[in-house]
C-alpha positions in Angstrom: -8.3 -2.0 1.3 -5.8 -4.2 0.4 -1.9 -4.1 0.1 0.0 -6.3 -2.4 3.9 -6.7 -1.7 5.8 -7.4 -5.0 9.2 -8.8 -6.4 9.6 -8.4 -10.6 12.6 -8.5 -12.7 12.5 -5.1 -14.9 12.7 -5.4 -18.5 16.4 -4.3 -18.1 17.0 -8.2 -15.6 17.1 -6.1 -12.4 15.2 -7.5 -9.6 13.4 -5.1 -7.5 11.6 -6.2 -4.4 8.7 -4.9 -2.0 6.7 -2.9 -4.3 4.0 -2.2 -2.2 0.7 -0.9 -4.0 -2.6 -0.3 -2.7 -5.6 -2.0 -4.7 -9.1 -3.4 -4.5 -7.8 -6.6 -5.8 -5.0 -8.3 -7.3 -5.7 -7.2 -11.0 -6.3 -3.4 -10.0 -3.1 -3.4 -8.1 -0.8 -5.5 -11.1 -2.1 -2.8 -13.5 -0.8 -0.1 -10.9 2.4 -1.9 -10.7 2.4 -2.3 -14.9 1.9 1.6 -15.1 5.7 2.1 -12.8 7.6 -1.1 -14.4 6.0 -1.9 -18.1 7.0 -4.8 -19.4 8.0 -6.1 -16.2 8.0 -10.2 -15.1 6.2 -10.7 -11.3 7.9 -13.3 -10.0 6.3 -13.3 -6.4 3.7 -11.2 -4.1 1.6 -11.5 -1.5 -1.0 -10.2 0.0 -2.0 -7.9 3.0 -5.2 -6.9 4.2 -4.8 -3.3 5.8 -8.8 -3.5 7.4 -8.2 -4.7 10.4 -5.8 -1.9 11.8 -7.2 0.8 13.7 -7.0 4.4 11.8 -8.4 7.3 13.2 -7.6 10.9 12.0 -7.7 13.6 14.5 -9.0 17.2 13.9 -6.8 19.5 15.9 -10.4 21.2 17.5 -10.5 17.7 18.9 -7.3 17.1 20.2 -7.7 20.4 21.9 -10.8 19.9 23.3 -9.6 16.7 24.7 -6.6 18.4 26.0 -8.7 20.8 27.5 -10.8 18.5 29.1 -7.9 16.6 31.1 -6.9 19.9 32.4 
């Protein structure tokens, strides 16, 4: 999945930076951003693509029969 780091000026001129919002693609994650700041002005992201880190979640029967098996 992607990540998509944003700066906008609110509708009120205050400039808010590093927004960062989960999407598939740019247009899913601006709407997500629209839905927090309406009416807001992006004046700069970027983009960062989160699949290449390692995530792995752990049951606790499995960290305790590892545990169990170093012992």
């Amino acid at each position: 999945m992607l990540k998509f780091v944003f700066s906008v000026i609110t509708r009120d001129g205050q400039k808010v930076e590093s927004i960062q919002i989960h999407g598939k693609d740019l247009p899913d994650a601006e709407r997500k951003l629209r839905q927090m700041y309406r009416h807001c002005e992006v004046i700069n992201y970027k983009t960062i693509d989160t699949g290449n880190k390692l995530s792995q979640s752990v049951d606790i029967e499995d960290l305790l029969s590892l545990i169990a098996k170093q012992v």
